[in-house]
N, CA, C and O of each residue as an XYZ file, in Angstrom:
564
protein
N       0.836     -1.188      0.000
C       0.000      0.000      0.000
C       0.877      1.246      0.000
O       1.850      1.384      0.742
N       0.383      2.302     -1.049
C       1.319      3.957     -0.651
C       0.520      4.505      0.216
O      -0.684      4.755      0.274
N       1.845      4.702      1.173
C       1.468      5.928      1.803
C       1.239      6.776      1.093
O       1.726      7.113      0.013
N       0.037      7.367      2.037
C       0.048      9.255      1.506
C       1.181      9.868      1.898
O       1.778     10.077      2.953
N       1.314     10.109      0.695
C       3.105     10.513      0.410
C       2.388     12.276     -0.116
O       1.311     12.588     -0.623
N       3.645     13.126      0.328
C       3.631     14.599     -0.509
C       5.260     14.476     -1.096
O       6.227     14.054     -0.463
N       5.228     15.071     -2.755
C       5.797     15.167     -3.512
C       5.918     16.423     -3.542
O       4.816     16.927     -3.761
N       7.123     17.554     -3.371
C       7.555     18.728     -3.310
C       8.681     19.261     -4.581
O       9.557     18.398     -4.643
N       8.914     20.218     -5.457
C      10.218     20.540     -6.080
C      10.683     21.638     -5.378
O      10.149     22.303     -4.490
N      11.691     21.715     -5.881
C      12.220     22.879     -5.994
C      14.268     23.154     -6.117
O      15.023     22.621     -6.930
N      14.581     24.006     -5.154
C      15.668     24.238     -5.413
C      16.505     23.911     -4.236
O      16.012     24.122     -3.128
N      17.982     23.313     -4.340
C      18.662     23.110     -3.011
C      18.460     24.120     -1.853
O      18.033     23.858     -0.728
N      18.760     25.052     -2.228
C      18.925     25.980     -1.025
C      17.186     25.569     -0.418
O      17.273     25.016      0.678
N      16.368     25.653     -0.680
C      14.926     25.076     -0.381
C      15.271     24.010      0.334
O      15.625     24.182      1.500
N      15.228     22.561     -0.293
C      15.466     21.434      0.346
C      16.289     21.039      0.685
O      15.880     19.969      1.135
N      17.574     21.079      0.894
C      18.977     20.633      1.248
C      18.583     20.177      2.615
O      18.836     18.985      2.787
N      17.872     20.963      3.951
C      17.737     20.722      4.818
C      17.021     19.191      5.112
O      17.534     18.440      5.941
N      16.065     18.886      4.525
C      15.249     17.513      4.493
C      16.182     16.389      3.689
O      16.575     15.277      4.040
N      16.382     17.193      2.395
C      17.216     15.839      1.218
C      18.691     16.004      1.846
O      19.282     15.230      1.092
N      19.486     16.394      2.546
C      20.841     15.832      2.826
C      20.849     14.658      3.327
O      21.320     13.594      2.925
N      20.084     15.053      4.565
C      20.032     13.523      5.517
C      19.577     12.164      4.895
O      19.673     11.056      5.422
N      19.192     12.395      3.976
C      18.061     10.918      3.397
C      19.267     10.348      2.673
O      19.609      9.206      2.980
N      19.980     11.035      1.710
C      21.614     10.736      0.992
C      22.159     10.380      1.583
O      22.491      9.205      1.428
N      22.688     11.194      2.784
C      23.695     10.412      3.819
C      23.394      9.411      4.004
O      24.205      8.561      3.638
N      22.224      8.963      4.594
C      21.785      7.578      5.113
C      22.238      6.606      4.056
O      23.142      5.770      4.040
N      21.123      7.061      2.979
C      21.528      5.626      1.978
C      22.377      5.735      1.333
O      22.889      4.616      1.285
N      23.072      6.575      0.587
C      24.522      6.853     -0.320
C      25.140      6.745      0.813
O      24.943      5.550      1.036
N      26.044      7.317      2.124
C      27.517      7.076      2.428
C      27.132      5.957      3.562
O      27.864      4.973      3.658
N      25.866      6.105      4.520
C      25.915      4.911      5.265
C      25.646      3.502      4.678
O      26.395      2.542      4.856
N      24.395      3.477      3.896
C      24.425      1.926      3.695
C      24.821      1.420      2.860
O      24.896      0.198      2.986
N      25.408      2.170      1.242
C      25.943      2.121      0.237
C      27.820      2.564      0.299
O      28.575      2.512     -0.672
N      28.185      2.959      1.644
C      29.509      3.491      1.861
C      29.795      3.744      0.697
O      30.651      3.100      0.089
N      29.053      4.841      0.119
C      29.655      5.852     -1.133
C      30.414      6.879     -0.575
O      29.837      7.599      0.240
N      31.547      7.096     -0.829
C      32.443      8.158     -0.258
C      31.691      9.759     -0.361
O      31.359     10.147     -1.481
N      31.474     10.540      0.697
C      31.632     11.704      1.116
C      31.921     12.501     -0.126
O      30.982     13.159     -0.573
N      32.850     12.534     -0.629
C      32.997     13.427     -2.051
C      32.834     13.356     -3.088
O      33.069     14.305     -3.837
N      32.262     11.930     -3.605
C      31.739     11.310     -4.669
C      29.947     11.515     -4.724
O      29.213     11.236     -5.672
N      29.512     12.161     -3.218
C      28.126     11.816     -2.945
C      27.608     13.397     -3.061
O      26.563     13.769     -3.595
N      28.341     14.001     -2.594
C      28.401     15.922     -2.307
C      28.918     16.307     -3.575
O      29.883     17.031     -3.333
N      28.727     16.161     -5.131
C      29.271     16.311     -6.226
C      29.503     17.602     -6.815
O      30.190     17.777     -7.822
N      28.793     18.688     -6.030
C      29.020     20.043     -6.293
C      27.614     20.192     -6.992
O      27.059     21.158     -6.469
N      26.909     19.695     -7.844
C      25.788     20.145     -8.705
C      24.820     20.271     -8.123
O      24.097     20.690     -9.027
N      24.069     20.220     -7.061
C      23.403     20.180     -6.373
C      22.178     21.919     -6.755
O      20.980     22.189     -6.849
N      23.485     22.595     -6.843
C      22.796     23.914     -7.375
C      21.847     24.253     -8.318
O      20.820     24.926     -8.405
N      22.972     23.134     -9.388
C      22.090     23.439    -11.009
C      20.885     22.570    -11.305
O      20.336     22.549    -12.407
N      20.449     21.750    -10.107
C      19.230     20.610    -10.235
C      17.834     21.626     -9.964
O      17.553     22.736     -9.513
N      17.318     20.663    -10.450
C      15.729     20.742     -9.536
C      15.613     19.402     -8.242
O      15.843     18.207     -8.431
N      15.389     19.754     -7.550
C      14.943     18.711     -6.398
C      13.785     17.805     -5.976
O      12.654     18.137     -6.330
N      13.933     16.845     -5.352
C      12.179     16.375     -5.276
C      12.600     15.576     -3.726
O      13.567     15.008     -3.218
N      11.181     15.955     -3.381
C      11.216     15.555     -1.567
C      10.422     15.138     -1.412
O       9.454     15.872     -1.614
N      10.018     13.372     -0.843
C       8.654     13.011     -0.544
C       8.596     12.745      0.743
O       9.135     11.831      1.367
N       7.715     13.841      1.210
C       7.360     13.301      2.875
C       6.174     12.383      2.806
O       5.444     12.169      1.838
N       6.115     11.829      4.142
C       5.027     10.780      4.821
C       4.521     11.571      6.001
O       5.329     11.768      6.909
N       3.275     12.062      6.122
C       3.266     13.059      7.084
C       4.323     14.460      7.589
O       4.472     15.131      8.610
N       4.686     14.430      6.733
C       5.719     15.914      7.448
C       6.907     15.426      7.288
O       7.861     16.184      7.114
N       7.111     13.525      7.330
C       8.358     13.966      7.226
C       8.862     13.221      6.061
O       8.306     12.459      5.270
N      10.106     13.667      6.178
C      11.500     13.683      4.511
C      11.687     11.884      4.800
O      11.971     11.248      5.815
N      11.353     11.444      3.283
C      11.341     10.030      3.720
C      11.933      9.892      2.273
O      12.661      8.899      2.296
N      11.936     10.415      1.122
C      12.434     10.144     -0.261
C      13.116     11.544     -1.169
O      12.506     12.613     -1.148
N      14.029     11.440     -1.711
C      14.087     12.405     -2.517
C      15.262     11.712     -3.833
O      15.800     10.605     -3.843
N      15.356     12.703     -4.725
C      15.822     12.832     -6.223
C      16.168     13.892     -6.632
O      15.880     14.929     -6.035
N      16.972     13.863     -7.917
C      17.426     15.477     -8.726
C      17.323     15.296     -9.913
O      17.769     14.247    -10.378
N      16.631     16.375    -10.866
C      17.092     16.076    -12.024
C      18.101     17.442    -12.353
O      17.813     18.549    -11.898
N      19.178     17.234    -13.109
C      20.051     17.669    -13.884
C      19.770     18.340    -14.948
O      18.872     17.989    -15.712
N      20.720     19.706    -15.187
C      20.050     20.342    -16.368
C      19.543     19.957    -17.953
O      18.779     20.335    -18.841
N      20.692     18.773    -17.578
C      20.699     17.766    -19.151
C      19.405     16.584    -19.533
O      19.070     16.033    -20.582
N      18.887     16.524    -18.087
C      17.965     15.573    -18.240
C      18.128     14.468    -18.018
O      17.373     13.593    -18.443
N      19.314     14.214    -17.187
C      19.866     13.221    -15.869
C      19.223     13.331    -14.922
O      19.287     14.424    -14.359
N      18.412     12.365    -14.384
C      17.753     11.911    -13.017
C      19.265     10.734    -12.346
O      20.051      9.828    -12.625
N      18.707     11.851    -11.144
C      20.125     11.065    -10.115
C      19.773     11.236     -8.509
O      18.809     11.901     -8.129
N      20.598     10.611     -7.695
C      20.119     10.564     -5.988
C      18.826     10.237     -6.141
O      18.006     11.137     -6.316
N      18.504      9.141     -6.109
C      16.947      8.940     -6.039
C      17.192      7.960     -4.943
O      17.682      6.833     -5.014
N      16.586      8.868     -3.542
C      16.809      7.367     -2.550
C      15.879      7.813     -1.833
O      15.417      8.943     -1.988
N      15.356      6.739     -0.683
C      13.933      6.143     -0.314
C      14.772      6.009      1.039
O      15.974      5.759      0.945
N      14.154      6.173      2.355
C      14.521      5.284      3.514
C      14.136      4.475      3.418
O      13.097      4.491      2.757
N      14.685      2.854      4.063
C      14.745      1.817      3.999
C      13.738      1.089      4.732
O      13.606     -0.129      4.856
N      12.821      2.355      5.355
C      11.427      1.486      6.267
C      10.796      1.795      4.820
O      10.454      0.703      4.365
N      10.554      2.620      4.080
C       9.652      2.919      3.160
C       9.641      2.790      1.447
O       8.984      3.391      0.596
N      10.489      1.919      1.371
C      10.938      1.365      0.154
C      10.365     -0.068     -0.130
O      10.256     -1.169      0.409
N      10.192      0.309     -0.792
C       8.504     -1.076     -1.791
C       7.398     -0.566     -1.277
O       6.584     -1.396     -0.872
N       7.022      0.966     -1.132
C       5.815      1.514     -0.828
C       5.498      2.227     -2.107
O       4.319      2.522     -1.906
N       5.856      2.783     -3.527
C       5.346      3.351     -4.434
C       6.116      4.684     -4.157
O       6.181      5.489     -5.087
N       6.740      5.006     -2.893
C       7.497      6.239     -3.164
C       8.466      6.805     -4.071
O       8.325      7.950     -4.498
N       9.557      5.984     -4.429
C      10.298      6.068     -5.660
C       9.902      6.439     -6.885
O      10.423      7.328     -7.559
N       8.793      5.629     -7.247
C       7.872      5.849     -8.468
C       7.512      7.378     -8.681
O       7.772      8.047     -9.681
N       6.606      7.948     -7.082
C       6.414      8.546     -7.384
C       7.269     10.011     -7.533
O       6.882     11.122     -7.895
N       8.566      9.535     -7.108
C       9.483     10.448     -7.285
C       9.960     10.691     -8.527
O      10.102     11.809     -9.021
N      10.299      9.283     -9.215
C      10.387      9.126    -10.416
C       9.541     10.278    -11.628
O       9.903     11.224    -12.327
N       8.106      9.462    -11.336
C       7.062     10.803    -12.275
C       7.264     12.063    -12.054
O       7.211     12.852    -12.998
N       7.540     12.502    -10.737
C       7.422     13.753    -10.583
C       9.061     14.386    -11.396
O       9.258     15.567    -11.681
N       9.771     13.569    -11.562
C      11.191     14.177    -11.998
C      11.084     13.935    -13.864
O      11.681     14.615    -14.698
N      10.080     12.691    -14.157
C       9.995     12.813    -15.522
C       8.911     13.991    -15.989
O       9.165     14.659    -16.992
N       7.979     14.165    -15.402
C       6.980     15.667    -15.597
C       7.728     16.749    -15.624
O       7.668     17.626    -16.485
N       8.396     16.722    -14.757
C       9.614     18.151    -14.460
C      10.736     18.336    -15.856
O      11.028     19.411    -16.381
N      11.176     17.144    -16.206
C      11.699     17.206    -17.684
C      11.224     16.987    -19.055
O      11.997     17.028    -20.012
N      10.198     16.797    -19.149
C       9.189     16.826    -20.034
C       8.442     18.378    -20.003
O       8.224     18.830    -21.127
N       8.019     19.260    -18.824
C       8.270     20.620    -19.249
C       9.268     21.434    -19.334
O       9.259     22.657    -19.472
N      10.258     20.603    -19.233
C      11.712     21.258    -19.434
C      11.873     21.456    -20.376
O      12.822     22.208    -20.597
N      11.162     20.989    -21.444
C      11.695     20.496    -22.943
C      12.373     19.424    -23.220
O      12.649     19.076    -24.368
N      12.641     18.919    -22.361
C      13.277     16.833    -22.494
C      12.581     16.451    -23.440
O      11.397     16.725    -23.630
N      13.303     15.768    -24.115
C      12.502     14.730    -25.069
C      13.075     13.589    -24.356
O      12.275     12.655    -24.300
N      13.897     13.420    -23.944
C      13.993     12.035    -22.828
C      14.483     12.600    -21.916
O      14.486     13.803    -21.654
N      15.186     11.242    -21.074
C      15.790     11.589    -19.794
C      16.325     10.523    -19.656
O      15.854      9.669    -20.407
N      17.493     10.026    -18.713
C      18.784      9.535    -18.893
C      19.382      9.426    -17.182
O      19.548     10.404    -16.452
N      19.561      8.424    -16.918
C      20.308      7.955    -15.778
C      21.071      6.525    -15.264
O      20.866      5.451    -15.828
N      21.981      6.685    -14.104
C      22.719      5.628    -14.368
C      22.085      4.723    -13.105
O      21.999      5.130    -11.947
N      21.664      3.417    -13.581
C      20.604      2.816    -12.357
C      21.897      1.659    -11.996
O      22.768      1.365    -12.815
N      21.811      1.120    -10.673
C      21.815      0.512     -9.835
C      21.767     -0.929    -10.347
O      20.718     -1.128    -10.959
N      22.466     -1.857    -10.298
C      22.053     -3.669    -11.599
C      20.916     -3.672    -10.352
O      19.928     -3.140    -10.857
N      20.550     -4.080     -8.733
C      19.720     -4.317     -7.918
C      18.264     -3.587     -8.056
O      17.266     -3.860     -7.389
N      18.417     -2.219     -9.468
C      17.030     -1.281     -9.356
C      16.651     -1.276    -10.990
O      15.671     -0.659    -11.407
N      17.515     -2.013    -11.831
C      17.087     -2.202    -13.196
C      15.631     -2.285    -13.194
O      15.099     -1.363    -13.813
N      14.966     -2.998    -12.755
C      13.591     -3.829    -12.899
C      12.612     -2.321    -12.595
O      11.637     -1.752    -13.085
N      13.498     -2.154    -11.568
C      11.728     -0.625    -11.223
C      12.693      0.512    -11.826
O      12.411      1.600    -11.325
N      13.669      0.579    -12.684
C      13.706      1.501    -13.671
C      12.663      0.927    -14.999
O      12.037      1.661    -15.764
N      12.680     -0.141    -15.009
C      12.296     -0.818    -16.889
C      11.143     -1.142    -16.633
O      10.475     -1.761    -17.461
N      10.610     -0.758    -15.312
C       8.617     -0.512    -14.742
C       8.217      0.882    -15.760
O       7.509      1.074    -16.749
N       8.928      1.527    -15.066
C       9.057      3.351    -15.379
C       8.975      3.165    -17.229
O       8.507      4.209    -17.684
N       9.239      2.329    -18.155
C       9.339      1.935    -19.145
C      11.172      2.560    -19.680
O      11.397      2.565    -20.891
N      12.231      2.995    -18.780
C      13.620      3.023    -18.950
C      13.913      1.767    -19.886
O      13.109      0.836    -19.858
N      14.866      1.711    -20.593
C      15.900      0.806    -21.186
C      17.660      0.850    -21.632
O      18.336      1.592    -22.345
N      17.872     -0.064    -20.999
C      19.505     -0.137    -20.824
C      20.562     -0.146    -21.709
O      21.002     -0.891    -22.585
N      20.794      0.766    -21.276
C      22.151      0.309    -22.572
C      23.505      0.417    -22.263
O      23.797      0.551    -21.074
N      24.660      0.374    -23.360
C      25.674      0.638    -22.683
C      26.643     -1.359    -21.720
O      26.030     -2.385    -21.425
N      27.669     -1.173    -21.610
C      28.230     -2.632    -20.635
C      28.138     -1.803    -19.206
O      28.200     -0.578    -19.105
N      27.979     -2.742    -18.135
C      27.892     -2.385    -16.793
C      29.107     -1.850    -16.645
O      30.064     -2.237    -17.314
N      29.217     -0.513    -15.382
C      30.060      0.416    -15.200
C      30.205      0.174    -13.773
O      29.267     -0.319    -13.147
N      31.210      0.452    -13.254
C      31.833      1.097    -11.547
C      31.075      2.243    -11.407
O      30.949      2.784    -12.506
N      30.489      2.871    -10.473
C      30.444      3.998     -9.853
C      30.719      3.992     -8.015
O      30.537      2.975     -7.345
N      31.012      4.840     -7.637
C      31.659      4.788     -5.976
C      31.612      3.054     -5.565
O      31.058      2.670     -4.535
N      32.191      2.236     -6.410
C      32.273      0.646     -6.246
C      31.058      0.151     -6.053
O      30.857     -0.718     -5.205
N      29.983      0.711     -6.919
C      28.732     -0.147     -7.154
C      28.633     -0.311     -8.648
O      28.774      0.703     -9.332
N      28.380     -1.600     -9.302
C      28.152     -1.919    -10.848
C      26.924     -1.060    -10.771
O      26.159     -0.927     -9.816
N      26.858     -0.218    -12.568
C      25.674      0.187    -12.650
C      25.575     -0.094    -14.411
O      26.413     -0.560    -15.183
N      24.385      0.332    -14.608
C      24.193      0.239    -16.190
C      23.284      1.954    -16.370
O      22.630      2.610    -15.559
N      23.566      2.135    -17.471
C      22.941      3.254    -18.095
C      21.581      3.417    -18.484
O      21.310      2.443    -19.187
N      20.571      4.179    -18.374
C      19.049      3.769    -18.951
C      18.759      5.004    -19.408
O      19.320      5.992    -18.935
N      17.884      5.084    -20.342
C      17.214      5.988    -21.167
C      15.556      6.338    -21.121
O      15.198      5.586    -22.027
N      14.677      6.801    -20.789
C      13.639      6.976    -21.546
C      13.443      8.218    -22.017
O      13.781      9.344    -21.652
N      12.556      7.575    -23.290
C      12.680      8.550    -24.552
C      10.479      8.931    -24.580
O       9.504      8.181    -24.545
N      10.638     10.326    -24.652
C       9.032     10.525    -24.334
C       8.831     10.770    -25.574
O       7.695     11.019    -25.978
């Protein structure tokens, strides 16, 4: 079942306060993605997305000026609830009035499947990133 989830955009300086902590958790604590690989500097030039569960910061994402969706992470009580997804839509709507004709990110081999839900497709040979294999995905609107 989804929670009633709220889906928010906007800009770091806006959300940084809610979306840092949710990164930390799952990028450097449970993924031990290094600290400077995770804090990449772009943070500025995104749009943001924050899904609370009652008030609070339980999911967030970025999309990139290029039309890269990236940081898309979920706390780990609330993951296989539809939150991702709906983070997902809300970051493909956001680039689709961007003028995207697609959008483009590098998924996770463990999150292929609920990227290629989203209707994404892979391409590219599996890659390293902060010592996690990933593959490349596309969708094209």
């Amino acid at each position: 079942m989804v929670p009633a989830t709220t889906i928010v955009s906007g800009h770091w300086e806006a959300l940084k306060d809610a979306a840092s902590p949710i990164r930390r958790v799952v990028f450097i604590d449970e993924q031990n993605v290094p600290k400077e690989e995770e804090w990449d500097g772009r943070d500025e030039e995104c749009i943001h997305f924050l899904a609370t569960v009652e008030g609070t910061p339980v999911g967030t994402a970025r999309l990139l000026p290029d039309g890269h969706i990236g940081r898309v992470a979920v706390l780990a009580s609330f993951r296989g609830s539809g939150i991702g997804y709906q983070l997902m839509e809300a970051a493909i709507r956001a680039a689709k009035s961007a003028g995207h004709t697609s959008v483009a990110l590098s998924a996770q081999l463990h999150a292929l499947a609920f990227y290629e839900r989203l209707g994404f497709v892979t391409h590219g040979d599996v890659f390293m990133d902060a010592g996690i294999p990933h593959r490349e995905m596309v969708l094209t609107f």
